[in-house]
DOTI-155040 format. One record per residue (C-alpha): y, z, x; residue in three letters. Coordinates in pm, whole numbers, plus 50000, padded with zeros to 5 digits. Each point is the difference from the previous one (the first is absolute). Example, Ala and Ser with C-alpha at 12.3 -4.5 7.8 and 13.67 -1.06 7.14 Angstrom:
2
495505078051230ala
503444993450137ser
***
This chain:
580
309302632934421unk
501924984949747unk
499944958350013unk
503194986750045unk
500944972849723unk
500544963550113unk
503685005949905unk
500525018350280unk
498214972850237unk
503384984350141unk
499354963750030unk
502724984450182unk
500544962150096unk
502334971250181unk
501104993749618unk
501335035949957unk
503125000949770unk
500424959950007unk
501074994649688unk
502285029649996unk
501104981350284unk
500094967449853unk
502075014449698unk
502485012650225unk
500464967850137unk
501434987149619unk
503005030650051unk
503024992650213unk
500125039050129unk
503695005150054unk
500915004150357unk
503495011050126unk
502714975749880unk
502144982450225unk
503485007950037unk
502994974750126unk
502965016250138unk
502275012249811unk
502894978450107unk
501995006349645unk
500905035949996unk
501124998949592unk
496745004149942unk
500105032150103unk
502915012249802unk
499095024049711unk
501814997749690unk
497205022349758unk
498655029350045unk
496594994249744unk
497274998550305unk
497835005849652unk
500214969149840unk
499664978650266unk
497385017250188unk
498035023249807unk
497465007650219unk
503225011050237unk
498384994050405unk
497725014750253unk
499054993950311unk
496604999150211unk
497434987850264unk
502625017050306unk
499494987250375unk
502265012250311unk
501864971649910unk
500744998149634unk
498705002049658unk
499084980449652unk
502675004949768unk
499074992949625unk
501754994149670unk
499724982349620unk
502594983649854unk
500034999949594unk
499034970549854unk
502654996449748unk
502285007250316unk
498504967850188unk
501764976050096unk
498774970550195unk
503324988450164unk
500865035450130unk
498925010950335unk
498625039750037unk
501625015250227unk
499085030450304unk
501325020250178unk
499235028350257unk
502315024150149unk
499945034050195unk
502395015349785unk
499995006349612unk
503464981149975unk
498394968450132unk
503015002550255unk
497464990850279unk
497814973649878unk
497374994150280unk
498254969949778unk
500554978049705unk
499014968949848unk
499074983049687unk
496944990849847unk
500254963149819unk
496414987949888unk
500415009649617unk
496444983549909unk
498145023550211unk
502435028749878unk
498884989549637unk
496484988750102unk
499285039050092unk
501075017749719unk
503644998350160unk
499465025250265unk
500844994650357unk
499035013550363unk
502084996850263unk
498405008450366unk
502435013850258unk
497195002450242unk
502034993450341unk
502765003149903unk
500965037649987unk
500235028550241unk
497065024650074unk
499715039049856unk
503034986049756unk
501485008949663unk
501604975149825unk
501854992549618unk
499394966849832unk
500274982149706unk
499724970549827unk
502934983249803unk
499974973349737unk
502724984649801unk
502525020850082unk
497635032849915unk
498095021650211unk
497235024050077unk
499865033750037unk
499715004950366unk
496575008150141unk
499425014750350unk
496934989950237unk
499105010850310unk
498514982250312unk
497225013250222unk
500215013650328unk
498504976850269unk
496525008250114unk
500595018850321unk
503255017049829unk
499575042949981unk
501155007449667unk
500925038849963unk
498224994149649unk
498904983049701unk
499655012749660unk
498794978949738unk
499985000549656unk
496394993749830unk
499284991649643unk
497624983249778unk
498514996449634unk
502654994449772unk
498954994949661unk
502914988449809unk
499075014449648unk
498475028050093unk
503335019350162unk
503764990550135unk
500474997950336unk
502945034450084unk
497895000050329unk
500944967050121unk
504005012049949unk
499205035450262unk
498474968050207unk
502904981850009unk
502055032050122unk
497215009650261unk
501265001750383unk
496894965650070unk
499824976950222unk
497664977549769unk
497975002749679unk
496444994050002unk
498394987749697unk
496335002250018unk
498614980049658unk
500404999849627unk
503634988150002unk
499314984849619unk
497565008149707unk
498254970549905unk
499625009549630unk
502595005549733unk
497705019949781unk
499955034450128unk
496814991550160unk
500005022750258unk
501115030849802unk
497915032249921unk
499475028849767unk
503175019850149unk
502194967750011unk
503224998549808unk
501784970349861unk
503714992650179unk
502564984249817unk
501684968150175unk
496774994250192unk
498704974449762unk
498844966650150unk
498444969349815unk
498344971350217unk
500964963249954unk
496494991149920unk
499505024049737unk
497185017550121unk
499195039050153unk
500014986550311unk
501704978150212unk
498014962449979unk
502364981550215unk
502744995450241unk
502915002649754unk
498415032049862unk
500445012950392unk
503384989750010unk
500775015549678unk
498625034750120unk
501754999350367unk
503074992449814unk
499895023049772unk
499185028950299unk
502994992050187unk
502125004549716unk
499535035650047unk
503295016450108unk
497905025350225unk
497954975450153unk
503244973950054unk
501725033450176unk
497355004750254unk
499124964250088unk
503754996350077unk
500245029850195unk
496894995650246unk
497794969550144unk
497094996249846unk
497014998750191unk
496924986949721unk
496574994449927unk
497785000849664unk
496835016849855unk
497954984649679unk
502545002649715unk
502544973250151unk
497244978249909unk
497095015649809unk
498575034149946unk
497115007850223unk
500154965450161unk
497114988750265unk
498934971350101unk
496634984349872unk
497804982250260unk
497584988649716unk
502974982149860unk
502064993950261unk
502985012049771unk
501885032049928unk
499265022649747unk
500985034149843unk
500555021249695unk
501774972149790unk
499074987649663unk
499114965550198unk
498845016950273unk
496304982350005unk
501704961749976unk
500144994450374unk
502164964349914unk
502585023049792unk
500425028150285unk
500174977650249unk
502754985449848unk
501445034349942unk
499495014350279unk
502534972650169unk
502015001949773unk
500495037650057unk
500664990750412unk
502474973549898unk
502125028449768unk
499295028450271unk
501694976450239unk
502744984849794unk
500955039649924unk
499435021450319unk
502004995350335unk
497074999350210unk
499404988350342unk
496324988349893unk
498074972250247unk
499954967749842unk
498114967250164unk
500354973349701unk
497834978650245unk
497285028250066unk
496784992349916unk
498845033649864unk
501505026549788unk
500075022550294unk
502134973650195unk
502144987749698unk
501505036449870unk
499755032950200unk
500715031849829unk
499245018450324unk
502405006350279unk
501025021050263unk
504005015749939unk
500595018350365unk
502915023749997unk
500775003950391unk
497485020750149unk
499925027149745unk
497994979849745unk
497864970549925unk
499424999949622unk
497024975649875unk
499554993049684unk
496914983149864unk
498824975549663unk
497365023149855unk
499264974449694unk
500004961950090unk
496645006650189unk
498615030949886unk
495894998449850unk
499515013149690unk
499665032149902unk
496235012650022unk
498385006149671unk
498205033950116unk
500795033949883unk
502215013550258unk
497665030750062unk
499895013750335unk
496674980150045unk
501964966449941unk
502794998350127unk
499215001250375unk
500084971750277unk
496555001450050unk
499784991649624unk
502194970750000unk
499164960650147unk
500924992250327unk
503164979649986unk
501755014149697unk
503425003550002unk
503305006749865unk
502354982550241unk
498484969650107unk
498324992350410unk
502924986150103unk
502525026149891unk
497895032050087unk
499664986350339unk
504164992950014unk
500285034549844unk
497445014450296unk
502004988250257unk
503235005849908unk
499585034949952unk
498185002950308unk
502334979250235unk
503105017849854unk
502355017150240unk
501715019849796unk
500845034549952unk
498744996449648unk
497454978349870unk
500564993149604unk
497154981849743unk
501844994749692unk
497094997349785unk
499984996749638unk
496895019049907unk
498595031850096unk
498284998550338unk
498285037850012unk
498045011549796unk
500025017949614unk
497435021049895unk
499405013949654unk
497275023649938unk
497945021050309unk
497334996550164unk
497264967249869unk
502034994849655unk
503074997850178unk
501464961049873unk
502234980650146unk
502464982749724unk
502534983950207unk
497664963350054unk
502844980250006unk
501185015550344unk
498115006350311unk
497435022449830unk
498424966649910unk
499814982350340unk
498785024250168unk
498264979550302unk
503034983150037unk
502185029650056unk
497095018850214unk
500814968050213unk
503525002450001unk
500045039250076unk
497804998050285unk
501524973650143unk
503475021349951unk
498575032150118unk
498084981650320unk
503364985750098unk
502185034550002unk
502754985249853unk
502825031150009unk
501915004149672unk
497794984849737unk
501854999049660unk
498374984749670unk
502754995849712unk
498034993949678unk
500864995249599unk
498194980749709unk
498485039349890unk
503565013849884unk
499535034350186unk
501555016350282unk
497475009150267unk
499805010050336unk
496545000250208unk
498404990350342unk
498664972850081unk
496165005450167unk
497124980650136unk
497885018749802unk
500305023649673unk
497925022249812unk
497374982649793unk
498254966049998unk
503184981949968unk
500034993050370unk
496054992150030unk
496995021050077unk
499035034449910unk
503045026449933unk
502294985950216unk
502505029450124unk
503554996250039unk
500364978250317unk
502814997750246unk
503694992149864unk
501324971950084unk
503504994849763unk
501705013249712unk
500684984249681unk
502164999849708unk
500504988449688unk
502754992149810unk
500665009149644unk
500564981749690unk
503284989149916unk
498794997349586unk
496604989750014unk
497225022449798unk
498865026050235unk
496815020149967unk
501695025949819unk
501904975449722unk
496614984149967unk
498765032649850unk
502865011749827unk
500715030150242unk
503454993950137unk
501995021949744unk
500415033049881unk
497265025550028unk
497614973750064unk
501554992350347unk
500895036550075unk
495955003950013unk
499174969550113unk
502384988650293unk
499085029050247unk
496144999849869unk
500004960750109unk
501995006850314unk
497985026550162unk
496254981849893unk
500454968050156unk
500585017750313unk
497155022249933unk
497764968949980unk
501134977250299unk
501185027050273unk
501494969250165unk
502624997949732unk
502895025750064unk
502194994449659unk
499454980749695unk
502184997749711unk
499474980049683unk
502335010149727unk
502804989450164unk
502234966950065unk
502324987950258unk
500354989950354unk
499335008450339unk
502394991050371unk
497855003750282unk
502185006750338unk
498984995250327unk
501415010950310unk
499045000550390unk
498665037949907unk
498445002549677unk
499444979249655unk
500985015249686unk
498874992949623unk
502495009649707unk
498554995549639unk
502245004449778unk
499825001749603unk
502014979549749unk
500285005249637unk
498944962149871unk
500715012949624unk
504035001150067unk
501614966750055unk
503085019950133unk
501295001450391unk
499825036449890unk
496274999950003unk
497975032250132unk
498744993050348unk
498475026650198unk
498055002250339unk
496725004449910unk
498484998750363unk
501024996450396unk
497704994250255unk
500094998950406unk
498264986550213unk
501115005150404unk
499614969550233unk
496415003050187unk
499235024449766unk
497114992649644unk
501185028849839unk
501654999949656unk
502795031549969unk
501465006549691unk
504095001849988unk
500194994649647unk
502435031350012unk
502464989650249unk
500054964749798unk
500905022549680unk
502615022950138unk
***
C-alpha cells in the first residue's frame, strides 16, 4: 500500500485563513454605491456620443434577483470629475421613452477610491422575468446601453431558460470572436464559470502549438511576469474589458459569475501548515506575500465583476465574511449552485496518480476541496431542491478522466475532482441516495467540450475497492469549452493542418474508449456552450469559435448537441438537427 505523505494529512484549525481574513479587513471592498434622486434632469441630457473615452470599460450588469440587478460601470480617469454627479438610468424601451428608474450617484472619493468603477444595486426595485435598457450618463456623455434581465420568482413556471456558459479566457493567447456570437445568442443570462483574467503577462500559460496575437500585449504595473499586487489586478481586468467582443456581450446579457485559480493564482490551494494561500507563482512559498496577494486579487475581482457575492464585513470567519457560493433559482425549472472550489481546497497529493493512488480509500479522512461547511450547504441544496432541474456550476471536472487501460491507466487531471476523490465519493452518494431528478454538472477549468454521466461508481479503483464496475447513473455533465485558453491539442502542437486532421478524431474517439461514462470529448477546439432547459428535456450546444480572427466574421460551427429528456439519464445526440 503506498504511504500517504504528510502533505496530504489535512490539518485544519479555529485559526483557518485568519490572516487572509485579517488582510481583508485593511481593503474597503466596494459595495453598491448609493444613489440620490435624480431631482435635476440636465444631467441626463446627452450632448456626445464618445461612450469610449469616458467609459472604456463600456457597462455590464450582474448578481440578478426577481427584483432587480447590479449594474456596473468605470469612468476614465482623465474623464473624472469630482463636482459632477454620474448619472442612471433604466428604461423598458431602447429610446429611454419609459424610464422605470433613475438616479445619481454623488460620492466621488469612493468612485476614485475603487479604481473609479461603480455598482449600482436595483435589487427591489424592478419587475420580475423583466428585460430592461440602461445606462449610465456623465457630463453630458453617455454609455452604450446595456440590457439585464431579472429572475423569475421562485414558484414562477418559466417555459425555459437557456444560458450562455463560458470560461478560460486567456487574453494573449487568442481574441475573443466568440464572445461577439454570445452577445447575439437568443440567452436569458451568461454564466461565467472561472478564469475571467490571466494573471501573467508573459505568455506563461502558452504551449508548443501557441501562436503570438498582435494587439494582445499586456505589461503589469509592477514590472514583473506576474501580477504582485492589487494595481497589477486592476490593470489586467481593465485591460479585458476593453475588448470590443467581451464589452458586446456583457452589455447584451446579465452576467451571472464566479472564478477558478487564475483570477488569483495558478493552481491556488490553501495551506493548513501555513495557514496561507499558495500556488504556482514565483512567490508562491512566502505565505506573508500571498496572503497579501491573494486579497488583493478578491478586492480587484470585486471592484471589476457585477456579482451578487455574500459579504459580512463583521463575520468572524472567511466563510462568514465573503461567500462565493450561492443558490440562483430560476422559477421552478432550475436552481443553479455554484460553488468556491479554491479558497478551501487541500493541496494537491504528491502521489503518482496511478490507479493504485488515486482512490478514496487511499486518501486521509477529512480531505477536501470545498471546505465542511460548504460541502454540507452544497449537500443540501441539491438535495432539498424542487426544481425541475437541479444545476452545480462547478468549475472543475467532477467525473472522472482516465488515460491509459487497465493498472497503468493515470489520472492527470489532479487539480479537479480526480484528486479528492473521498470527498466526491461523499458527495455522489449522498446525491445518488437522495434521487434528486434532473442532475446537471456544468464544468470548465480543462478547456474541452465533454459530455458524460455522472455514477456512484466507475470502472477502476478511482471509486475504492477492487475493479469497481460502472455503478448506477445518477446525472449528466458537461463541460464547457475554452474561449482562448491552451487546450490539450495546442499544448502539443496538433491543432493545424495535417496534424489535426489525424489527431482530432484519434483524440475524440479514445477518451471515450477509456472512460465509457464519457459520451463526447473534444480538445482541439474553442468556444462556448448555451445549455437550455425546458419542462421536457435539457439540451447542450457546443459550439466552435475561431480565437485566431479578431473579426465578427469569425468561423463558428456546432461542434456538438446533446439531449437529455426530463426523468430520463440518457444522453442523445442532436448534433445534426443543431447543424441543419
Amino acid at each position: 500500500m503506498t504511504e500517504r505523505s504528510a502533505r496530504d494529512e489535512p490539518a485544519r484549525g479555529s485559526s483557518d485563513h485568519a490572516e487572509l481574513l485579517s488582510e481583508l479587513e485593511s481593503h474597503e471592498l466596494v459595495l453598491a454605491a448609493d444613489t440620490v434622486d435624480a431631482t435635476d434632469s440636465s444631467m441626463f441630457e446627452v450632448q456626445q456620443t464618445d461612450a469610449d473615452g469616458t467609459f472604456p470599460q463600456s457597462v455590464a450588469s450582474g448578481g440578478p434577483t426577481p427584483t432587480g440587478v447590479i449594474l456596473w460601470t468605470r469612468i476614465a480617469p482623465n474623464a473624472f470629475d469630482s463636482e459632477l454627479p454620474l448619472g442612471v438610468q433604466v428604461a423598458t424601451d431602447a429610446s429611454f421613452d419609459d424610464i422605470v428608474y433613475d438616479g445619481a450617484v454623488t460620492d466621488a472619493e469612493t468612485i476614485r477610491a475603487h479604481d473609479y468603477t461603480v455598482k449600482i444595486d436595483l435589487n427591489g426595485r424592478l419587475d420580475p422575468d423583466s428585460e430592461y435598457a440602461y445606462r449610465f450618463v456623465y457630463d453630458g456623455v453617455a454609455t452604450r446601453t446595456g440590457w439585464c434581465q431579472t429572475l423569475p420568482r421562485p414558484d414562477d413556471s418559466p417555459e425555459s431558460v437557456r444560458l450562455a456558459v463560458l470560461t478560460c479566457q486567456d487574453y494573449l493567447n487568442g481574441y475573443y470572436p466568440a464572445y461577439h456570437y454570445v452577445a447575439e445568442e437568443d440567452v436569458d443570462f451568461i454564466v461565467h464559470l472561472g478564469d475571467f483574467i490571466y494573471e501573467s503577462d508573459s505568455g506563461a500559460f502558452k504551449g508548443l502549438g501557441s501562436y503570438e496575437y498582435p494587439d494582445r500585449e499586456k505589461s503589469l504595473p509592477s514590472g514583473h511576469d506576474h501580477a504582485h499586487s492589487l494595481q497589477d489586478y486592476r490593470y489586467l481586468y481593465r485591460t479585458y474589458r476593453a475588448d470590443e467582443f467581451l464589452q458586446e456581450a456583457l452589455e447584451s446579457h446579465t452576467l451571472i459569475a464566479g472564478w477558478d485559480d487564475h483570477e488569483m493564482v495558478d493552481d491556488i490551494y490553501w495551506d493548513s501548515e501555513t495557514n496561507a494561500p499558495t500556488g504556482n507563482h514565483p512567490r508562491g512559498d512566502d505565505p506573508e506575500f500571498m496572503t497579501r496577494l491573494v486579497a488583493d486579487a478578491i478586492h480587484g475581482w470585486w471592484e471589476y465583476m457585477p456579482a451578487r457575492v455574500e459579504y459580512d464585513p463583521s463575520g468572524e470567519s472567511l466563510q462568514e465574511r465573503f461567500k462565493l457560493w450561492r443558490e440562483i433559482q430560476f422559477g421552478d425549472l432550475v436552481d443553479l449552485v455554484m460553488t468556491d472550489e479554491r479558497l478551501f481546497r487541500d493541496p494537491p497529493r504528491e502521489a503518482i496518480p496511478t490507479v493504485d493512488n488515486v482512490g478514496p480509500h487511499r486518501e486521509p479522512p477529512g480531505r477536501t476541496m470545498l471546505g465542511d461547511e460548504q460541502r454540507e450547504w452544497l449537500l443540501d441544496t441539491v438535495t432539498d431542491s424542487d426544481a425541475t432541474w437541479t444545476v452545480w456550476a462547478d468549475e472543475v471536472l467532477t467525473i472522472p478522466f482516465r488515460l491509459g487501460s487497465g493498472p497503468l491507466s493515470v489520472y492527470p487531471v489532479q487539480g479537479g475532482w480526480d484528486g479528492y476523490t473521498r470527498e466526491r465519493q461523499r458527495i455522489a452518494e449522498r446525491i445518488a441516495a437522495s434521487s434528486v431528478d434532473n442532475f446537471v454538472t456544468v464544468t470548465g477549468d480543462m478547456h474541452s467540450y465533454i459530455a458524460g454521466y455522472q455514477q456512484t461508481s466507475y470502472p477502476g479503483r478511482v471509486t475504492g475497492g477492487e475493479g469497481v464496475a460502472q455503478g448506477e447513473r445518477f446525472g449528466v455533465e458537461f463541460m464547457t469549452p475554452a474561449i482562448t485558453s491552451i487546450n490539450i491539442a495546442e499544448a502539443l502542437h496538433l491543432t493545424r493542418g495535417v496534424r489535426r486532421n489525424l489527431t482530432e478524431p484519434l483524440v475524440s474517439n479514445l477518451v471515450p474508449a477509456m472512460n465509457p461514462h464519457i459520451e463526447f470529448f473534444d480538445g482541439h477546439n474553442w468556444g462556448y456552450s448555451v445549455l437550455e432547459f425546458g419542462h421536457e428535456e435539457c439540451r447542450y450546444i457546443g459550439y466552435a469559435v475561431d480565437k485566431t480572427d479578431d473579426s465578427p466574421d469569425a468561423d463558428r460551427d456546432v461542434l456538438v448537441a446533446y439531449r437529455v429528456p426530463e426523468g430520463v439519464i440518457d444522453l442523445t445526440d442532436v448534433t445534426d438537427q443543431h447543424r441543419a
